[in-house]
Residue frames as qw, qx, qy, qz and C-alpha x, y, z in Angstrom:
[[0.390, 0.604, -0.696, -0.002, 0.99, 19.90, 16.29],
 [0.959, -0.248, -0.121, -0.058, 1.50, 16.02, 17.14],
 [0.129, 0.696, -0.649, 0.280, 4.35, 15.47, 19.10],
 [0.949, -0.039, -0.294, 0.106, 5.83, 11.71, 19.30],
 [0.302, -0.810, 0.453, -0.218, 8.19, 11.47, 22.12],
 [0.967, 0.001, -0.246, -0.066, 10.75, 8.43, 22.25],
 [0.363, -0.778, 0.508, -0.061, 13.33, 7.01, 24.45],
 [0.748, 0.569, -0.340, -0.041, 16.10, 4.36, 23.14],
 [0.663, 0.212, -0.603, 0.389, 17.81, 2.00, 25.29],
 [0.165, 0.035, -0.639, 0.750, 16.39, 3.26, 28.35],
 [0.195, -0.739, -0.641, -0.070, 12.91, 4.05, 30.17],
 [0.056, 0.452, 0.043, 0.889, 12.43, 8.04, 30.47],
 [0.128, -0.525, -0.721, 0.434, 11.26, 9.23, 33.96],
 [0.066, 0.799, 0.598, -0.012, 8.21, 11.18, 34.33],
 [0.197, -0.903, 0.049, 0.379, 10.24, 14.30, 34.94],
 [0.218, -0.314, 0.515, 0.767, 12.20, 13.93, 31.86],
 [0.253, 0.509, 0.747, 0.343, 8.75, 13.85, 29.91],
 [0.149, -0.844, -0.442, 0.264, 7.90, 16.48, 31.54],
 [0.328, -0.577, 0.420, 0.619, 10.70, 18.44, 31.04],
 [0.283, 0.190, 0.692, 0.637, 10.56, 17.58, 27.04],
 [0.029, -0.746, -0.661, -0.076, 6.94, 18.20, 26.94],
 [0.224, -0.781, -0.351, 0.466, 7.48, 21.61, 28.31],
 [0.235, -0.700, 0.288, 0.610, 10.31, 22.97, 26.44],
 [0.158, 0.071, 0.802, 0.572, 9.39, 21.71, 22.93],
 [0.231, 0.748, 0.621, -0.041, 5.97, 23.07, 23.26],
 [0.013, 0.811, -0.006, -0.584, 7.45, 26.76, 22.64],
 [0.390, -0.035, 0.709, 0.586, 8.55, 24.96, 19.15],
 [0.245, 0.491, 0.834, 0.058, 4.82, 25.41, 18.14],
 [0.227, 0.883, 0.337, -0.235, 4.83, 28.77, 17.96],
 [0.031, -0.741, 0.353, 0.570, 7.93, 29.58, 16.23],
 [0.042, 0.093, 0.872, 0.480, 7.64, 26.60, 13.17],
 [0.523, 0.245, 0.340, -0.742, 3.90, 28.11, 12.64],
 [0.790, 0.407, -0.137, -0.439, 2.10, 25.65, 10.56],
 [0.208, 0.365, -0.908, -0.001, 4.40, 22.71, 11.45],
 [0.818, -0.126, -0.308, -0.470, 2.29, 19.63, 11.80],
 [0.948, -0.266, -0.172, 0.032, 4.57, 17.08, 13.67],
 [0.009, 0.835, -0.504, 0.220, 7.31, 17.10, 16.09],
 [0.927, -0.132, -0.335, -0.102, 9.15, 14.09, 16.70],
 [0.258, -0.761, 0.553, -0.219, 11.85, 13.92, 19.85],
 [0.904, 0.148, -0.336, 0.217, 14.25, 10.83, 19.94],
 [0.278, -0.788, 0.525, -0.161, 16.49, 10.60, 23.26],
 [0.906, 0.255, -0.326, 0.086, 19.19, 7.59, 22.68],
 [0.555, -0.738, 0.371, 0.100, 21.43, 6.50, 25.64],
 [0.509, 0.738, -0.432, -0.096, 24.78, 5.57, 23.84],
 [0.715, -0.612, 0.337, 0.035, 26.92, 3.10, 24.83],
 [0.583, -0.477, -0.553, 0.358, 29.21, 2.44, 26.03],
 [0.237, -0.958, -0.161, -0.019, 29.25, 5.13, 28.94],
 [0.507, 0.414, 0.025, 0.755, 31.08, 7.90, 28.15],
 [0.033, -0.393, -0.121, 0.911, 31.08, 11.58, 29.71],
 [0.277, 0.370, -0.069, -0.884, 28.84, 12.43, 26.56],
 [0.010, -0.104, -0.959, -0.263, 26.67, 9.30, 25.94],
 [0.398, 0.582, 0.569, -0.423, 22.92, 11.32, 25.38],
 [0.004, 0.154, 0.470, 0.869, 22.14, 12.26, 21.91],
 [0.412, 0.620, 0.456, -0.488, 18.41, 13.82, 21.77],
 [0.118, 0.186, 0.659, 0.719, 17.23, 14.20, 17.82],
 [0.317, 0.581, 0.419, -0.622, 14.54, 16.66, 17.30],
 [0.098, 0.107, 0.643, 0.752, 12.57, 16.56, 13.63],
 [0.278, 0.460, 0.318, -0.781, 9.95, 19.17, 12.81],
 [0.281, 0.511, 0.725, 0.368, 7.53, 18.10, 9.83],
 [0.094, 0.582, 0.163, -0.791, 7.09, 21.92, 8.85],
 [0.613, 0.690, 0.355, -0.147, 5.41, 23.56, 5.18],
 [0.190, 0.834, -0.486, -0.178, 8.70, 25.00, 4.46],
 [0.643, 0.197, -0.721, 0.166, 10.06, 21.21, 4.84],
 [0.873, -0.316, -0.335, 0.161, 11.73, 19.09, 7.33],
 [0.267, -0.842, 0.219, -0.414, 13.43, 20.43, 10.25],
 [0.959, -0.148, -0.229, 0.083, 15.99, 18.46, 11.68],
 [0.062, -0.805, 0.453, -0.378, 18.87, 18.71, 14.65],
 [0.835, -0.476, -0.273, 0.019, 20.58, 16.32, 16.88],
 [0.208, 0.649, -0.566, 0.463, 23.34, 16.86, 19.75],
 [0.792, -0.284, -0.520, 0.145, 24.81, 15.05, 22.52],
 [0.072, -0.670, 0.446, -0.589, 25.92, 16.14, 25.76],
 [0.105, 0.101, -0.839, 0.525, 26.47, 14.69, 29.47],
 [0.231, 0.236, 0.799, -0.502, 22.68, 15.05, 30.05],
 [0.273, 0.442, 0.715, 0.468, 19.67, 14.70, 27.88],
 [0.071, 0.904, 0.368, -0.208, 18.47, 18.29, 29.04],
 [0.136, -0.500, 0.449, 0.728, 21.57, 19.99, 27.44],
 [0.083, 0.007, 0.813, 0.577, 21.35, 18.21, 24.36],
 [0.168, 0.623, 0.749, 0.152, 17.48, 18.87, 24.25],
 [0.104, -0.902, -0.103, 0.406, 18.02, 22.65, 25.14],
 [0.229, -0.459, 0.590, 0.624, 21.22, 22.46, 22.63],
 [0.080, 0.227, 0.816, 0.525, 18.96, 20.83, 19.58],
 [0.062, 0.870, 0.380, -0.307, 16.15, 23.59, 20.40],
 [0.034, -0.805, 0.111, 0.582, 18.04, 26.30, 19.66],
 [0.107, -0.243, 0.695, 0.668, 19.52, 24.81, 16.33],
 [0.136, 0.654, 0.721, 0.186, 15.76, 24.12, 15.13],
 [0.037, 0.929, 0.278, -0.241, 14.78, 27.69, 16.21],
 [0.061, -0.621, 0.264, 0.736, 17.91, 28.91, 13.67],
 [0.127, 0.238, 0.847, 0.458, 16.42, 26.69, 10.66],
 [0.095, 0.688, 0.707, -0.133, 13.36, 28.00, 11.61],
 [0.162, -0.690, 0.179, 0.682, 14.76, 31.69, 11.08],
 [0.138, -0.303, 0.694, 0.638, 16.64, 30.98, 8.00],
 [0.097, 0.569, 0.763, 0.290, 12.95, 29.09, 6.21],
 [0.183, 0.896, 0.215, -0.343, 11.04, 32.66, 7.37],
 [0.265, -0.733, 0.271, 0.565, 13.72, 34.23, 5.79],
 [0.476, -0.108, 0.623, 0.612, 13.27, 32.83, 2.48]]
């Protein structure tokens, strides 16, 4: 699976790639036969208390996969738009 990683209004340190990179690889095995994953992390402004949005979209055979949420840091919201991919991902086995 290709995974495209972008950041939006800001420069991502190494340890938040790292951190993506890690916790989106476990995507690959539950969307089995998904071909591309694209992550989008967007700093909002103005600053707010909840100005990260992260947007995860999974290019799967069953379709498109798609989630975003915001929270106070972009690991919530990337740990918070995991889990709503891995219940799409459910629901498509399930059809």
């Amino acid at each position: 699976m290709v995974t495209r990683i972008q950041s939006v209004h800001f420069d991502a340190s190494q340890q938040l790639m790292e951190f993506v990179e890690k916790k989106v690889a476990k995507l690959d095995k539950l969307c089995e036969g998904a071909t591309t994953l694209e992550v989008s992390m967007k700093l909002i402004k103005p600053e707010t208390a909840n100005n990260k949005e992260v947007a995860l979209r999974v290019m799967a055979p069953g379709g498109e996969l798609f989630a975003s949420k915001t929270s106070g840091t972009f690991e919530d919201a990337l740990l918070s738009a995991i889990d709503a991919i891995k219940v799409q991902a459910e629901k498509n086995r399930n059809k």
